[in-house]
Phi, psi and omega in degrees: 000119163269128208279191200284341194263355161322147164197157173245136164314094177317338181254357179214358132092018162292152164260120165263188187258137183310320200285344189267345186247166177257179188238109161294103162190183226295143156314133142305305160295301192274356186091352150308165161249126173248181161297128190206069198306297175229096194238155162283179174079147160326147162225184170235170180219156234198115174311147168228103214194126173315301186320318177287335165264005172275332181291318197310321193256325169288358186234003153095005207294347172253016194284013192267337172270345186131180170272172184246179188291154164280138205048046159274336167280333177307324199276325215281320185315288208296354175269358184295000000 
């Protein structure tokens, strides 16, 4: 059963629980993609499981949104 509160996972294309992923999207200021938990606008979301953020940056997976923040894998590694 999938809850109301599902989002799918970008690097393995799972519908996980909103609490289990992080949420991605582009910065107003710089036009980047950061971390944006509770930002306005779309996002994309991203397991928060190593294997997915290791996936997320080796295949490259956010270059269809832009560029990314600068120390953004470092930020994402340290919230695991």
């Amino acid at each position: 059963m999938i809850k109301t509160n599902a989002r799918m996972d970008i690097a393995s294309r799972e519908r996980m629980d909103k609490s289990d992923l992080f949420r991605l999207a582009i910065d107003p200021v710089s036009g980047k993609l950061d971390l944006a938990e509770d930002g306005k606008g779309r996002g994309i979301y991203l397991a928060k499981r190593i294997e997915a953020v290791d996936r997320f940056f080796a295949k490259r997976l956010y270059a269809r949104y832009g560029e990314i923040q600068e120390g953004l894998w470092e930020k994402l590694k340290s919230l695991l």
